[in-house]
N, C-alpha and C positions, 0 to 999 in steps of 0.2 A: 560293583567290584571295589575291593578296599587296594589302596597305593599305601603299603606301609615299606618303612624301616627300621631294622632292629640291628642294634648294634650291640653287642657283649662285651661292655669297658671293661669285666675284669679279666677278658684273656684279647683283646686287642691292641694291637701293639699302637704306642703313641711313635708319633715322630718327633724330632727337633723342633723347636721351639722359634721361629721368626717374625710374627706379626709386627715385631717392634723395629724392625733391623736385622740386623746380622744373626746367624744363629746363637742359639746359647745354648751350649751344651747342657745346661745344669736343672735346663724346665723343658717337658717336653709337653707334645700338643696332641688332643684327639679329636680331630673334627667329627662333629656329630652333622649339623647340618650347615657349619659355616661354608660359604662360598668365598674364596680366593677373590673370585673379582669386586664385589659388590661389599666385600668386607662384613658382610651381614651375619649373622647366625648363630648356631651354639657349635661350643666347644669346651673339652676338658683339659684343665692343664693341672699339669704335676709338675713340686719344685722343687729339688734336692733342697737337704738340709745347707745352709748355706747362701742360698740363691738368691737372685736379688734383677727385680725387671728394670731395666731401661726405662728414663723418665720419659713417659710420652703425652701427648696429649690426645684427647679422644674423639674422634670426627662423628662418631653416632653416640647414642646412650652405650654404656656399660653396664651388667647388672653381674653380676655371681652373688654363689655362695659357697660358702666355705663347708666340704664335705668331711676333711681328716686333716688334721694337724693346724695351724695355724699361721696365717699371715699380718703381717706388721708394715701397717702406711706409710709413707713416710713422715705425717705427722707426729707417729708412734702411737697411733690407734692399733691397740690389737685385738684381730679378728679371729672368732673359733670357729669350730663346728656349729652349721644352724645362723650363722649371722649371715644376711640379707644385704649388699651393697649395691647401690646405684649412682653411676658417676653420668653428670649430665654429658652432650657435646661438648666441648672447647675446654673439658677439665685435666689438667696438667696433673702428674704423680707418679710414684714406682711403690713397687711393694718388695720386701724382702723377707724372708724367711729362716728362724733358727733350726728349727726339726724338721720341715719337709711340709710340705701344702700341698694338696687337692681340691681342686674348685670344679665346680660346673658355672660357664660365664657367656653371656650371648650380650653381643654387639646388636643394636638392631638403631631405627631412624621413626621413632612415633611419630605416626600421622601419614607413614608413607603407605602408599595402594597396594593391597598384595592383589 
C-alpha cells in the first residue's frame, strides 16, 4: 500500500508568512511537508513585489530554488529561475525582492535518523 501526498500549488491557497517572527503580510507560505514543531521540511513561499525577509539565522540546512521571478541577498547576489541555493546551519541573511519570487525551500538537519 502506497502513503502518498499531493498537493496542487497552483489552486492551493498559501497562508501568511512567519517562520522568521511575526507575520509578514507581503510573503506567504505553503507548507508541503514542513512540520511546525521540528522546523524541518519543504515549503513554498511567495514574495510580493517589494518584500523583503527578516535577517535570521539558520538552525538546520536551508536549500531552495528559485521557481518565478527573482530574489536578491543581501549581499546583492541575484537569484533567478533554476538557481540552486544552500545555506549551512548558523548562516545569518535576508533576502529581498523587486518583482515578486517563488521558491520551493526545505529546512532539513543532515545526518539526522529518519
Amino acid at each position: 500500500m502506497t502513503s502518498r501526498k499531493i498537493v496542487c500549488t497552483r489552486s492551493t491557497d498559501f497562508e501568511p508568512y512567519d517562520l522568521d517572527g511575526p507575520l509578514q503580510p507581503e510573503i506567504s507560505l505553503l507548507r508541503l511537508s514542513y512540520d511546525a514543531e521540528t522546523r524541518e521540511g519543504s515549503y513554498m513561499m511567495r514574495m510580493q513585489p517589494g518584500a523583503k525577509t527578516i535577517t535570521h539565522a539558520h538552525k538546520r540546512r536551508e536549500e531552495y530554488i528559485i521557481l518565478e521571478g527573482s530574489l536578491i541577498e543581501d549581499d546583492g547576489t541575484v537569484l533567478t529561475p533554476g538557481n540552486y541555493v544552500i545555506y549551512e546551519a548558523g548562516t545569518r541573511h535576508c533576502s529581498r525582492t523587486e518583482e515578486g519570487c517563488l521558491l520551493l525551500a526545505i529546512d532539513w538537519s543532515p545526518g539526522a535518523k529518519i
